[in-house]
LOPA-597887 format. One record per residue (C-alpha): residue in three letters; x, y, z. Coordinates in Angstrom, 1 decimal. Last residue first. Layout:
N
+-----+--------+--------+--------+
| res |      x |      y |      z |
+-----+--------+--------+--------+
| ALA |      X |      Y |      Z |
...
+-----+--------+--------+--------+
END
This chain:
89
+-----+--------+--------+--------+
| res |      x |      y |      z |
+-----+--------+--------+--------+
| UNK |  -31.4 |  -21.2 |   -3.9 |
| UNK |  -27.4 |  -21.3 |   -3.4 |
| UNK |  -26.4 |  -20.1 |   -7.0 |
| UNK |  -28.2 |  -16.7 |   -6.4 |
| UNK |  -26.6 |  -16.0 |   -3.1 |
| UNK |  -23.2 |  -17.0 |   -4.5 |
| UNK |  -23.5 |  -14.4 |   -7.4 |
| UNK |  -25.3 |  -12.0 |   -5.4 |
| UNK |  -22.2 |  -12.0 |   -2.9 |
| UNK |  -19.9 |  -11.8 |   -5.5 |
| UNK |  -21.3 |   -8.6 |   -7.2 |
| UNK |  -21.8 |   -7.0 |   -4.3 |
| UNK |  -18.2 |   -7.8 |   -3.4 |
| UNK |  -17.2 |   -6.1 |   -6.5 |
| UNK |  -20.0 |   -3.1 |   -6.5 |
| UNK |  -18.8 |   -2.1 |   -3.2 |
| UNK |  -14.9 |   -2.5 |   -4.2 |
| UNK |  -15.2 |   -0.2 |   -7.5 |
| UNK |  -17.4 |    1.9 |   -5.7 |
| UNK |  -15.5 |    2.7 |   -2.8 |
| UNK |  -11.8 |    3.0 |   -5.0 |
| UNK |  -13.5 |    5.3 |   -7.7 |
| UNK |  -15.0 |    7.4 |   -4.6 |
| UNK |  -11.6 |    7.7 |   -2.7 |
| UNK |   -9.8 |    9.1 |   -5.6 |
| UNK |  -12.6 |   11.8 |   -6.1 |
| UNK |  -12.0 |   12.6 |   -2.5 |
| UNK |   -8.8 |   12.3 |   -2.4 |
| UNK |   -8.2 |   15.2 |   -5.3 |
| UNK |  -11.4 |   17.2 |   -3.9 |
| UNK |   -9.2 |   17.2 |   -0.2 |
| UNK |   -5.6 |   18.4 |   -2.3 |
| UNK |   -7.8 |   20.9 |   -4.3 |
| UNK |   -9.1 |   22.4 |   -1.2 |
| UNK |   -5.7 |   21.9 |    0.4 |
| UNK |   -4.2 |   23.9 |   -2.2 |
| UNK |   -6.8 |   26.5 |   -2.3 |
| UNK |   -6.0 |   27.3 |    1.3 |
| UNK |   -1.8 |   27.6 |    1.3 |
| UNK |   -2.0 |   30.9 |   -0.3 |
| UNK |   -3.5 |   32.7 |    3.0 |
| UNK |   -3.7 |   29.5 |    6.3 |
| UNK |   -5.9 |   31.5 |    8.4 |
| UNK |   -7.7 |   34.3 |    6.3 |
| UNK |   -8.0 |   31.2 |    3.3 |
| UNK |   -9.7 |   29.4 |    5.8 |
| UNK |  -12.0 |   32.2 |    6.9 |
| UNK |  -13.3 |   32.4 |    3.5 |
| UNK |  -13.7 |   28.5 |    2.2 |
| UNK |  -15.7 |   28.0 |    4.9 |
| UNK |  -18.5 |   25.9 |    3.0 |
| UNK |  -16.1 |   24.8 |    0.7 |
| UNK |  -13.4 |   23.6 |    3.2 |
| UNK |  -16.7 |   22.2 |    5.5 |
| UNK |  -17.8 |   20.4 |    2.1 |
| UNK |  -14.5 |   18.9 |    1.3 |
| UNK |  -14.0 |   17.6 |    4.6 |
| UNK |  -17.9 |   16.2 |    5.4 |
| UNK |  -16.7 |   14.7 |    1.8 |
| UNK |  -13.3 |   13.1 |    3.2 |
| UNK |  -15.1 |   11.9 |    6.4 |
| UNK |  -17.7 |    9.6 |    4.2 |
| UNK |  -15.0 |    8.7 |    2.3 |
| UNK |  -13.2 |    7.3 |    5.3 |
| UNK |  -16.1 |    6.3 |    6.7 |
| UNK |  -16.6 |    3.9 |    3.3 |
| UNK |  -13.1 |    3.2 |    3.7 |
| UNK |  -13.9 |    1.2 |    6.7 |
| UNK |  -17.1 |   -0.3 |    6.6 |
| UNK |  -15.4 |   -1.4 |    3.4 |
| UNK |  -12.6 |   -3.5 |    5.3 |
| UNK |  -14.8 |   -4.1 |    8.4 |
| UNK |  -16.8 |   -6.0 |    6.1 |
| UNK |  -20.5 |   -4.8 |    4.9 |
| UNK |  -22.9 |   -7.6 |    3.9 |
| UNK |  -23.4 |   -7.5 |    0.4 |
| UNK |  -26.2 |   -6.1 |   -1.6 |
| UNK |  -29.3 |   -6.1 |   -3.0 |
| UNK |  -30.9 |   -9.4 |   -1.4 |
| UNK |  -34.0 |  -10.4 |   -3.2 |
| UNK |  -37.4 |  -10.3 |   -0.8 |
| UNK |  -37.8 |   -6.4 |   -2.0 |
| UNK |  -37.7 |   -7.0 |   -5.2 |
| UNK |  -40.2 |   -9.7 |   -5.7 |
| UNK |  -42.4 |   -7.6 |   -4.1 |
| UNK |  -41.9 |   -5.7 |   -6.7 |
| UNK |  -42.3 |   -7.5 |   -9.2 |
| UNK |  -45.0 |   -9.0 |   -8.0 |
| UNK |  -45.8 |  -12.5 |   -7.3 |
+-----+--------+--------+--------+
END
């Protein structure tokens, strides 16, 4: 068989739990966040003044926190599940 066929028959990842399904909108909602602050960076600072880069720093802060949690979490349970999957057969 090839290799990639091979591939695509092997299971790449976990099944999503509520738990990551979870903090993966969460950090999902925390870059639309950080993009829409970026993107309208302007009027916000009009509307909130000195207050604005803080809560751009505070959403790129939790962002980048957020990431290091997701992917530490995704590639654990990933890691598990192809660990079990791959005993079973």
């Amino acid at each position: 068989m090839p290799l990639w066929l091979d591939l695509l028959r092997t299971p790449m990842a976990a099944p999503e739990t509520g738990s990551l399904r979870r903090l993966r909108l969460t950090w999902q909602g925390l870059c639309l966040a950080t993009a829409l602050a970026v993107g309208f960076f302007r009027p916000m600072r009009q509307a909130l003044g000195q207050r604005a880069p803080i809560l751009a720093a505070v959403l790129l802060l939790a962002t980048a926190i957020s990431t290091v949690i997701y992917v530490a979490r995704k590639q654990r349970a990933d890691k598990a599940y192809l660990e079990t999957s791959g005993s079973a057969e």
